[in-house]
MOPAC internal coordinates of N, CA, C and O (Angstrom, degrees):
PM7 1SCF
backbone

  N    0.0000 0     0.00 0     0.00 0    0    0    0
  C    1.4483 1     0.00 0     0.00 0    1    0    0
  C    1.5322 1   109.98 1     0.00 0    2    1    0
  O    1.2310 1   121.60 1   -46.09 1    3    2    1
  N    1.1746 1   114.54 1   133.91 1    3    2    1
  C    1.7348 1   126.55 1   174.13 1    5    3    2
  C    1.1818 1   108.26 1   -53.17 1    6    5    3
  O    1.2310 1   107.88 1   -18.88 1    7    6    5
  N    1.4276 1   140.23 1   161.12 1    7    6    5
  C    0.7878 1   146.79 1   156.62 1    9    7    6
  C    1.7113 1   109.64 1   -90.02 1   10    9    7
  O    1.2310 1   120.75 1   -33.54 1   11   10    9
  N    1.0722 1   116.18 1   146.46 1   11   10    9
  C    1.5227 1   117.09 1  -161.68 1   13   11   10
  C    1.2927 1    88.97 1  -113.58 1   14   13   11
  O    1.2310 1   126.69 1   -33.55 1   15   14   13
  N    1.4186 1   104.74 1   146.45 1   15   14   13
  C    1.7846 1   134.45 1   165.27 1   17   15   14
  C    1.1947 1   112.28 1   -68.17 1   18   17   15
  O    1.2310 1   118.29 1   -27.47 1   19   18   17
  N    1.3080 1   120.86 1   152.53 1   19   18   17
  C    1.5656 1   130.44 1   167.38 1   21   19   18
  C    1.4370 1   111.56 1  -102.49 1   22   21   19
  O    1.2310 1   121.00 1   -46.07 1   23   22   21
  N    1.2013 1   115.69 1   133.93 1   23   22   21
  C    1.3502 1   135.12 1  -164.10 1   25   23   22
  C    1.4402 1   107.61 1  -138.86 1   26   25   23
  O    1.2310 1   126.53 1   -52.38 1   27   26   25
  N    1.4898 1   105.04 1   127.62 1   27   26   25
  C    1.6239 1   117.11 1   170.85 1   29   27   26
  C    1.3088 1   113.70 1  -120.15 1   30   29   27
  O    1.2310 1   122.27 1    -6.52 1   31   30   29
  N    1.7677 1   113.26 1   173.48 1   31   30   29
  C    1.6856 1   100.36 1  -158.20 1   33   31   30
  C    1.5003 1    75.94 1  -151.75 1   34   33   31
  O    1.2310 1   115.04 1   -32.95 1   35   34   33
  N    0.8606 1   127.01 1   147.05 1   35   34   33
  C    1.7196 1   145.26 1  -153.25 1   37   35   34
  C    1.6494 1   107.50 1  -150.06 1   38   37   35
  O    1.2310 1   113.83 1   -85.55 1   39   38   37
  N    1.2170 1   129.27 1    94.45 1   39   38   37
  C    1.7576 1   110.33 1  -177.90 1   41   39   38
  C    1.8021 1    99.24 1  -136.94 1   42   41   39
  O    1.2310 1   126.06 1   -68.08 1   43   42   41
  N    1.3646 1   105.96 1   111.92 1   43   42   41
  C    1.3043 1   106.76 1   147.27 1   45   43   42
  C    1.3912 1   141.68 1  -132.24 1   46   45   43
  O    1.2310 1   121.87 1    -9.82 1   47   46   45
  N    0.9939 1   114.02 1   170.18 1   47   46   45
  C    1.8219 1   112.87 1  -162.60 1   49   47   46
  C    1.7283 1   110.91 1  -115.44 1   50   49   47
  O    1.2310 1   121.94 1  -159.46 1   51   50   49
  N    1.2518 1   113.89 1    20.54 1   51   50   49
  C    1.4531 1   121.12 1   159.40 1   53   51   50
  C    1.4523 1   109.97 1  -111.20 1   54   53   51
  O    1.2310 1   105.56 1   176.39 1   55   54   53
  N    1.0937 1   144.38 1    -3.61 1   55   54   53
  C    1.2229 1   128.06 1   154.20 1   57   55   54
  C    2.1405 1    91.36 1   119.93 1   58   57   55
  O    1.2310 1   111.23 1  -159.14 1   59   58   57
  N    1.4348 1   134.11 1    20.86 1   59   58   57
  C    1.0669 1   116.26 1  -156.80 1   61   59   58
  C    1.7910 1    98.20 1  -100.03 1   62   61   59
  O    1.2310 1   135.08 1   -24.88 1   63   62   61
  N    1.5820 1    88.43 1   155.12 1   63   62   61
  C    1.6561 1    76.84 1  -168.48 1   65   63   62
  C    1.9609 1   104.21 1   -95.97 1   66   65   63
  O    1.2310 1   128.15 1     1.18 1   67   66   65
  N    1.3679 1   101.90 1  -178.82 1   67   66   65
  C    1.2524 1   120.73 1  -155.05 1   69   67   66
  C    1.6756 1    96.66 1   -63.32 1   70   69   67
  O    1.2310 1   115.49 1   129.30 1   71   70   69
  N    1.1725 1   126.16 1   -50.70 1   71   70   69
  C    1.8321 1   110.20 1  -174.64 1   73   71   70
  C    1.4359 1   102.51 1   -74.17 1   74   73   71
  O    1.2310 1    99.39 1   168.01 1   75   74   73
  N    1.1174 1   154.76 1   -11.99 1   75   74   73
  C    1.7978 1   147.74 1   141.27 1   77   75   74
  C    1.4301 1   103.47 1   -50.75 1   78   77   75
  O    1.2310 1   117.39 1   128.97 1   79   78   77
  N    1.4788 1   122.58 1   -51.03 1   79   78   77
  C    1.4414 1    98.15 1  -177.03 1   81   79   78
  C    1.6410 1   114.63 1   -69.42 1   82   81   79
  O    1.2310 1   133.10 1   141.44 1   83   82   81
  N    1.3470 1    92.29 1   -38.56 1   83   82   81
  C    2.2187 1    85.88 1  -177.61 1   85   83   82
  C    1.3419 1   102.65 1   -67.21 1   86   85   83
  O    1.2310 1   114.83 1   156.38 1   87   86   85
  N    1.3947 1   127.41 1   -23.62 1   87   86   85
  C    1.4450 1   101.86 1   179.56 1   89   87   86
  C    1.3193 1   111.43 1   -77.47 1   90   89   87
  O    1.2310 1   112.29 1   148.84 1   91   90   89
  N    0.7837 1   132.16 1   -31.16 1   91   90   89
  C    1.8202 1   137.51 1   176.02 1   93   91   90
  C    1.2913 1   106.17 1   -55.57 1   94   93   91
  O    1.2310 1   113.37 1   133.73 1   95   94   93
  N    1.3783 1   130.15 1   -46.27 1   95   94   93
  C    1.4437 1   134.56 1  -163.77 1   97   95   94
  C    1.6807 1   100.86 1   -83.18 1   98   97   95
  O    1.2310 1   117.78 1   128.61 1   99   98   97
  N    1.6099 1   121.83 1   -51.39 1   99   98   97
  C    1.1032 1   124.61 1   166.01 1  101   99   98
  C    1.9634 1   134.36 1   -48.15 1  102  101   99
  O    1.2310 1   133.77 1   143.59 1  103  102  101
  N    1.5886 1    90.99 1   -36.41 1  103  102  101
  C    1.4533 1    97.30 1   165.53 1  105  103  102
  C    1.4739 1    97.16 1   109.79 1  106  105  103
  O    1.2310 1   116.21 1  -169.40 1  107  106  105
  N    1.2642 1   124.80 1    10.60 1  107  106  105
  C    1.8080 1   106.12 1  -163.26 1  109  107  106
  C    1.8740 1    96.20 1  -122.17 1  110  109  107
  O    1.2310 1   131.13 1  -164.54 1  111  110  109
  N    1.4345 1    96.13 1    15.46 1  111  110  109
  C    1.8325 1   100.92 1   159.99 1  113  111  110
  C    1.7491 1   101.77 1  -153.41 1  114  113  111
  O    1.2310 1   132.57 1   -29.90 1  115  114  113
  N    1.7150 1    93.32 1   150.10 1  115  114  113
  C    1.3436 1   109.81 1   165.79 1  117  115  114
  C    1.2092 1   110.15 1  -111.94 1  118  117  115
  O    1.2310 1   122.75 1   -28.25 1  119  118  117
  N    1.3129 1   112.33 1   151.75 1  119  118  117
  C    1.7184 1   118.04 1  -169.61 1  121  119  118
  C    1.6940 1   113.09 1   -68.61 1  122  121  119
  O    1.2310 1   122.55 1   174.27 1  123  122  121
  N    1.2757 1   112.72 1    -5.73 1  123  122  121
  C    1.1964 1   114.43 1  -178.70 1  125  123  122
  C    1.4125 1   122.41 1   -97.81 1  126  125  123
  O    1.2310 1   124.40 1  -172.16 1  127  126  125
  N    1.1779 1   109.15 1     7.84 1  127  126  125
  C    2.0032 1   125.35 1  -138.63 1  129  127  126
  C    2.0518 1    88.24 1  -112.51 1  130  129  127
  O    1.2310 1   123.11 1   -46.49 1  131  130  129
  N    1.1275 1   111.65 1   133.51 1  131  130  129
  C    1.8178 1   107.36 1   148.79 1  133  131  130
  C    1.3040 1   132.93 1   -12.96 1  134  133  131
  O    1.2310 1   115.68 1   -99.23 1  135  134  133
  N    1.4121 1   125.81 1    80.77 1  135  134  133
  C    1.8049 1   122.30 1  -153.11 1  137  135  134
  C    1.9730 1    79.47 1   -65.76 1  138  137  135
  O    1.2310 1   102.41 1   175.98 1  139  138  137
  N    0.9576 1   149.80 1    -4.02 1  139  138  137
  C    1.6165 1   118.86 1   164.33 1  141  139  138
  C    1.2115 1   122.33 1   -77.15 1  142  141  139
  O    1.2310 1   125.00 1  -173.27 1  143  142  141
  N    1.6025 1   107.99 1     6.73 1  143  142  141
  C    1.5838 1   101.19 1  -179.69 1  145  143  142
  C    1.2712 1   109.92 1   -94.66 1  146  145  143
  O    1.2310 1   115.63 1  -168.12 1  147  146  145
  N    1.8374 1   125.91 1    11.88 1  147  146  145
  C    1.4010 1   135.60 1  -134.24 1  149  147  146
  C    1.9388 1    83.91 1  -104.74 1  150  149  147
  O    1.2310 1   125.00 1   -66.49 1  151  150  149
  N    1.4971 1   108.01 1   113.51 1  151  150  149
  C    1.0683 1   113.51 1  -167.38 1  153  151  150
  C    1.9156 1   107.88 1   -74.74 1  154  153  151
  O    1.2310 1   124.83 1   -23.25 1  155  154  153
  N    1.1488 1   108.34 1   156.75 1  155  154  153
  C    1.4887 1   112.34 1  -168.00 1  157  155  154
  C    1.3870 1   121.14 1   -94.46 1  158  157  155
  O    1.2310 1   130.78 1   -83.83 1  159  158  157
  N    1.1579 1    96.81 1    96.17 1  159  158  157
  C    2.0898 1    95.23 1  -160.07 1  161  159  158
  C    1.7772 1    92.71 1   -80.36 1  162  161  159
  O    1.2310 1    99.94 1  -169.60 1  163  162  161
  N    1.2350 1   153.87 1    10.40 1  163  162  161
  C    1.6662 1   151.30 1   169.35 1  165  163  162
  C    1.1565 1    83.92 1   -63.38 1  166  165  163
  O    1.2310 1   120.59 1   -36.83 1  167  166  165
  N    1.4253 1   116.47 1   143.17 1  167  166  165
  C    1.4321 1   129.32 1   165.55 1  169  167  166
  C    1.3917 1   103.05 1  -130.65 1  170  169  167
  O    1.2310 1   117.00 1   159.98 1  171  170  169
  N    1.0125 1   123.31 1   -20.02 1  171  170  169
  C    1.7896 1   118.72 1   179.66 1  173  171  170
  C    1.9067 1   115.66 1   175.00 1  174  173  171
  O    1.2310 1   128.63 1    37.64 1  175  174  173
  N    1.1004 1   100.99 1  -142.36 1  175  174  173
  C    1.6028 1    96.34 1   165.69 1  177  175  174
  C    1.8395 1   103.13 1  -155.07 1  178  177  175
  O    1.2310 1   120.65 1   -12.09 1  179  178  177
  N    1.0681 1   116.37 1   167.91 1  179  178  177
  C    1.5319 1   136.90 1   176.08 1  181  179  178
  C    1.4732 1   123.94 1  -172.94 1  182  181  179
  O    1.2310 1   131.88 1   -72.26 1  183  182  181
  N    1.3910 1    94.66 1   107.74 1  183  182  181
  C    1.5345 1   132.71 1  -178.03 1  185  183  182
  C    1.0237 1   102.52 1    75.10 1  186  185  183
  O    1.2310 1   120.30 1  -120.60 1  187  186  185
  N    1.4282 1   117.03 1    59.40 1  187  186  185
  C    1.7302 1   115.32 1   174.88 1  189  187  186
  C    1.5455 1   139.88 1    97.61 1  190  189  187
  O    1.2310 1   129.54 1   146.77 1  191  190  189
  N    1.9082 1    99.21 1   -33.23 1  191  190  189
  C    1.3656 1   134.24 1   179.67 1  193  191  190
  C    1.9083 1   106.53 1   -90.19 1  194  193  191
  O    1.2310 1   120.28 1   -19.65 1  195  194  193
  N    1.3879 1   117.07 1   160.35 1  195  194  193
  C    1.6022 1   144.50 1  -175.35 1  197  195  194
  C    1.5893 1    75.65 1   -92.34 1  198  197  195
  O    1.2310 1   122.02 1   -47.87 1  199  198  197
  N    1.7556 1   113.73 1   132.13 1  199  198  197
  C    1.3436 1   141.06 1   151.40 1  201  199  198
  C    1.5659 1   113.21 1  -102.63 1  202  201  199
  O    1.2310 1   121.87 1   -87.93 1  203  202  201
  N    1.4738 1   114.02 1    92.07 1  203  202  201
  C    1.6267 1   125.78 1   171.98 1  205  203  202
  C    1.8119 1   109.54 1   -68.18 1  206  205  203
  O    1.2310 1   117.54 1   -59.73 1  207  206  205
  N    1.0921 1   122.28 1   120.27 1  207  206  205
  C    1.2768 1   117.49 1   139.67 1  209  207  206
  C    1.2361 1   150.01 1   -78.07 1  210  209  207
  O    1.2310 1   117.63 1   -98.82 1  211  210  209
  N    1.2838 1   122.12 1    81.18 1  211  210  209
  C    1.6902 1   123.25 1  -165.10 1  213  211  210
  C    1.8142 1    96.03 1   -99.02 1  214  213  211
  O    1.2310 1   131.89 1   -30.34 1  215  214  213
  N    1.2495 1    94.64 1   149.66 1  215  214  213
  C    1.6959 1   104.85 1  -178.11 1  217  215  214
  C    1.1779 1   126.80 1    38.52 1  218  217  215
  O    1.2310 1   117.97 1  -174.24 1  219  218  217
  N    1.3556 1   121.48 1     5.76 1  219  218  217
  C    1.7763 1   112.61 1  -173.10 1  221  219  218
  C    1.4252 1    87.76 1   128.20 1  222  221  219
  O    1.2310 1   105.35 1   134.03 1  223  222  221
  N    1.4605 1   144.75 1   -45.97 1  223  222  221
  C    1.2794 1   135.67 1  -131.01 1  225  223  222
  C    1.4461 1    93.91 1  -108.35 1  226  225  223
  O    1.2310 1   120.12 1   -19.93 1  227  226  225
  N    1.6363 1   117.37 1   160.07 1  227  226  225
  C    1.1065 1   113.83 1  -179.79 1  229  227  226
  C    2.1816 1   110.38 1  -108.30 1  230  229  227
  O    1.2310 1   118.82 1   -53.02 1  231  230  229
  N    1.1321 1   119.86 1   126.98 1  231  230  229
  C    1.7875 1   104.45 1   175.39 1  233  231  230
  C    1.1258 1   100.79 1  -110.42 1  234  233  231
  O    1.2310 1   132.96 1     7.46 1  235  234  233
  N    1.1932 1    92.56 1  -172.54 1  235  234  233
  C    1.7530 1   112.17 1   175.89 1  237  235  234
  C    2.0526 1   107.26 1  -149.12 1  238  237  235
  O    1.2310 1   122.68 1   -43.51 1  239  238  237
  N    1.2228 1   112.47 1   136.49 1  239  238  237
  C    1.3365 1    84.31 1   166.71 1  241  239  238
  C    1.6838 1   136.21 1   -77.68 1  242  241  239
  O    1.2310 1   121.45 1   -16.79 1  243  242  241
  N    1.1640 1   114.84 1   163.21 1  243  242  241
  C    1.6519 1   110.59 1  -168.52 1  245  243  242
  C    1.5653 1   104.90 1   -94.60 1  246  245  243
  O    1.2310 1   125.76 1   -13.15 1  247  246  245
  N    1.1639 1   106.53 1   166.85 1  247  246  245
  C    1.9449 1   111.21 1   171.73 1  249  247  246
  C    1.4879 1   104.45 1   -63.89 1  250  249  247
  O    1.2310 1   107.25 1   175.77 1  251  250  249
  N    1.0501 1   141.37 1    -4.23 1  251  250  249
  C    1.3409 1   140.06 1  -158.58 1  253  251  250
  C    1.9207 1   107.82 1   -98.75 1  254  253  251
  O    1.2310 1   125.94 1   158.33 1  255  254  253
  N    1.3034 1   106.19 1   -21.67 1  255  254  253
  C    1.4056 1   117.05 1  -164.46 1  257  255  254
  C    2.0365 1   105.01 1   -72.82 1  258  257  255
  O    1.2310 1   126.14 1   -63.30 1  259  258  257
  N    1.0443 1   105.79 1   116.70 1  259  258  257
  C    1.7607 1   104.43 1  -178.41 1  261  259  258
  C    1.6769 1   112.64 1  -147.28 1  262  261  259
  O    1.2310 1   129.07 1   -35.76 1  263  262  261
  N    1.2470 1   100.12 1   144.24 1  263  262  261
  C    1.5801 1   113.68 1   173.28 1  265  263  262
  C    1.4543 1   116.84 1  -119.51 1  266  265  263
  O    1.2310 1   132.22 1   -23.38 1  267  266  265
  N    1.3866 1    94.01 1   156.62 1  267  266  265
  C    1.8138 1   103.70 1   178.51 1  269  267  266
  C    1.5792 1   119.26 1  -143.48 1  270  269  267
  O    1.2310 1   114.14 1   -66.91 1  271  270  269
  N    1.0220 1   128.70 1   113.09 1  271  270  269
  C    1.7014 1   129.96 1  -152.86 1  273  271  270
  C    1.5792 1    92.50 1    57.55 1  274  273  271
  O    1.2310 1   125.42 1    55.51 1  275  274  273
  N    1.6103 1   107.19 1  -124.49 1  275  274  273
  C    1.3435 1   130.12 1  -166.64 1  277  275  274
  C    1.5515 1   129.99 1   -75.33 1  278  277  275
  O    1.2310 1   127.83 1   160.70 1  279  278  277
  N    1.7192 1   102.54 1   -19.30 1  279  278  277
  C    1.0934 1   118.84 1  -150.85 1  281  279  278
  C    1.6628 1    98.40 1  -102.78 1  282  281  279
  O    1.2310 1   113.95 1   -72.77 1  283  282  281
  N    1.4883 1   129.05 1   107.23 1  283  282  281
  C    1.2604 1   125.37 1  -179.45 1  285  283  282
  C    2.0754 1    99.03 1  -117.21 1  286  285  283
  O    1.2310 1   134.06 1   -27.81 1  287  286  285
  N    1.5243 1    90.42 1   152.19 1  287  286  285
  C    1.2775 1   107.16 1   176.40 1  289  287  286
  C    1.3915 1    90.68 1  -130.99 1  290  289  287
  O    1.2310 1   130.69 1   -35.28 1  291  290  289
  N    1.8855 1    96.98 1   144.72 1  291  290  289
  C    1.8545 1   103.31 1   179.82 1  293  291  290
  C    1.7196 1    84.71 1  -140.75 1  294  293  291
  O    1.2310 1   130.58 1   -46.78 1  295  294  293
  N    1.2926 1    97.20 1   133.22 1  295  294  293
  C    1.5686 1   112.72 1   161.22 1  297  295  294
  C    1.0960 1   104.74 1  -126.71 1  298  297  295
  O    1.2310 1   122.83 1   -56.64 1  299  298  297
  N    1.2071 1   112.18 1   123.36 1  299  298  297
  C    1.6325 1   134.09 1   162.34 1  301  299  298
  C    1.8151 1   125.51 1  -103.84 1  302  301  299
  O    1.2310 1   119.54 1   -30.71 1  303  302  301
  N    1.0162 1   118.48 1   149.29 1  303  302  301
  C    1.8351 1   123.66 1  -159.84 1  305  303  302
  C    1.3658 1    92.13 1  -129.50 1  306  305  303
  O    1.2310 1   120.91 1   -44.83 1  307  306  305
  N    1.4867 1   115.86 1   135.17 1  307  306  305
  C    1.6656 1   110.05 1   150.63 1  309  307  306
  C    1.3310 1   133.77 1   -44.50 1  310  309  307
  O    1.2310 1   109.18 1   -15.76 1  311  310  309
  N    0.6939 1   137.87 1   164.24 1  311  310  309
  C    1.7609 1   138.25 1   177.28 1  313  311  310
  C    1.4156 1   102.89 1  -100.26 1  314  313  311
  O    1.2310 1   127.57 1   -26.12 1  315  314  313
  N    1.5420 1   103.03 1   153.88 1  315  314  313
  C    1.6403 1   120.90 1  -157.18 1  317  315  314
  C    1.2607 1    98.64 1   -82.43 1  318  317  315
  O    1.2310 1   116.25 1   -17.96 1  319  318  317
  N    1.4270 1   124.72 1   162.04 1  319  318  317
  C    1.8541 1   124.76 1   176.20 1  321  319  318
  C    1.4854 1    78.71 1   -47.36 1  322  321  319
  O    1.2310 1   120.38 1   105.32 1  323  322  321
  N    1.2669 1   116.87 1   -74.68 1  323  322  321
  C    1.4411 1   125.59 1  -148.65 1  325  323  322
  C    1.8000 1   106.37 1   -23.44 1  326  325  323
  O    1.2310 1   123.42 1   115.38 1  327  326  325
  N    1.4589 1   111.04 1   -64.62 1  327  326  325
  C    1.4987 1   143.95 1   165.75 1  329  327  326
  C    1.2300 1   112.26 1   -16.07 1  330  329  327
  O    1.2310 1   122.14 1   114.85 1  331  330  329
  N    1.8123 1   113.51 1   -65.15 1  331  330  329
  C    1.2369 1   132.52 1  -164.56 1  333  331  330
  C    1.7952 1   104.09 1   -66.58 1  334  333  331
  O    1.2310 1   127.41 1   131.26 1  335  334  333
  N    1.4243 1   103.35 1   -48.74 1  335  334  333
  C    1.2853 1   122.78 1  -174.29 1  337  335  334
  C    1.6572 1   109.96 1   -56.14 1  338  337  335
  O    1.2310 1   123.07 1   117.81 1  339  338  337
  N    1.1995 1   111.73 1   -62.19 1  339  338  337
  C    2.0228 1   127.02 1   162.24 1  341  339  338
  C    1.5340 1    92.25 1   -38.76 1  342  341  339
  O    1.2310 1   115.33 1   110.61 1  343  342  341
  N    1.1748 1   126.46 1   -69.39 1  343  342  341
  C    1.7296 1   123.08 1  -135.41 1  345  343  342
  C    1.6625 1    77.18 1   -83.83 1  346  345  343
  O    1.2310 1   111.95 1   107.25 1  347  346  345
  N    1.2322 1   132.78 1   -72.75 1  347  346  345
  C    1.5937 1   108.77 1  -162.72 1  349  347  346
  C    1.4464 1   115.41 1   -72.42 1  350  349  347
  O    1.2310 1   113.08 1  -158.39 1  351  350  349
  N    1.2456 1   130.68 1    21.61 1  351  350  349
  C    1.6192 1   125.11 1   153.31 1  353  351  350
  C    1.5205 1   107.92 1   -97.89 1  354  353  351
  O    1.2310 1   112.13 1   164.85 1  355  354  353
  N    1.5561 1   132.44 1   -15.15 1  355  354  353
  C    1.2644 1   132.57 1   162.42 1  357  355  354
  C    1.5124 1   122.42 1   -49.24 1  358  357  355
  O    1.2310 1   135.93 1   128.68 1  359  358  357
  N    1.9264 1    86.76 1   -51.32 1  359  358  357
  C    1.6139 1   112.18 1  -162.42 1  361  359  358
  C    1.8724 1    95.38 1   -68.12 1  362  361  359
  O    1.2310 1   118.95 1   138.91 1  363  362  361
  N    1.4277 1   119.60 1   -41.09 1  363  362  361
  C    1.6065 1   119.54 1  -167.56 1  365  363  362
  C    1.3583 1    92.18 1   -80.65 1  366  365  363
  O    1.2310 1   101.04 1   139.52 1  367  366  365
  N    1.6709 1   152.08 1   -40.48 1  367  366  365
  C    1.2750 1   142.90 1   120.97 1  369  367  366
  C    1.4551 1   130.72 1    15.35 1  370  369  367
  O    1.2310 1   123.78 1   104.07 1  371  370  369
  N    1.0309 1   110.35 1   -75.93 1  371  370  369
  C    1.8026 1   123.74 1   165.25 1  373  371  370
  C    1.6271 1   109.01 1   -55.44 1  374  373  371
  O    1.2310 1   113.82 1   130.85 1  375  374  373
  N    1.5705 1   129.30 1   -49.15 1  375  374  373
  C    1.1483 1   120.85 1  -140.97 1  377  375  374
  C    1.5718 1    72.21 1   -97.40 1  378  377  375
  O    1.2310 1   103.36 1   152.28 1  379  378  377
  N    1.1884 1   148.19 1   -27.72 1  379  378  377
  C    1.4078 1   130.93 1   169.23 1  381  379  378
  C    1.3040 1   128.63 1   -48.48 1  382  381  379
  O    1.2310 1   128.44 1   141.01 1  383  382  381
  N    1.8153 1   101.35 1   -38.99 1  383  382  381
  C    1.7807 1    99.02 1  -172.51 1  385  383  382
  C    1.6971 1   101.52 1   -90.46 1  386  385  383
  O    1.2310 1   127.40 1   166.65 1  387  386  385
  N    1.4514 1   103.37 1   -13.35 1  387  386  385
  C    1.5359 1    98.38 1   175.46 1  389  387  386
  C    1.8453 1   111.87 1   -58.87 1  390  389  387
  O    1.2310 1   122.41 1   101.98 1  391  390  389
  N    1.1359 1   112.99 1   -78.02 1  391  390  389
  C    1.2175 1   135.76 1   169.93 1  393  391  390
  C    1.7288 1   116.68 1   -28.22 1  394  393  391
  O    1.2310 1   120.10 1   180.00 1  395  394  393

């Protein structure tokens, strides 16, 4: 049996963007608080797509995610071993030519 991906589904109808909603869902903003304190879960990109880190896990968003006026829906999928494996030899990559 496969091991199955984790997938989150994000939908709101005021227009708020995707790191306000994970911080709300994650717990590390209240809706009442300075949205600049709204911490930046993007960690990079792979194959073209934004790599979010929520809880430890790495997503990506899917082709499925769409808005209309105000109302946006975001589905995001874990990333494949394969994925995980690419995106953190990029990330030890970068911190090499930084350094």
């Amino acid at each position: 049996m496969k091991n199955r991906r984790k997938e989150l589904q994000y939908d709101t109808y005021n227009g708020a963007d995707l790191h306000y909603l994970i911080a709300c869902h994650v717990g590390d903003f209240k809706e009442d608080e300075d949205p600049r304190l709204i911490p930046d879960y993007r960690v990079g990109e792979y194959r073209g797509r934004s790599v979010f880190e929520i809880n430890g896990v790495l997503y990506q968003p899917t082709d499925d995610c769409w808005s209309f006026n105000n109302e946006i829906h975001y589905y995001l999928r874990e990333l494949t071993p394969k994925g995980y494996s690419v995106f953190t030899n990029q990330l030890l990559e970068k911190k090499d030519i930084d350094f």
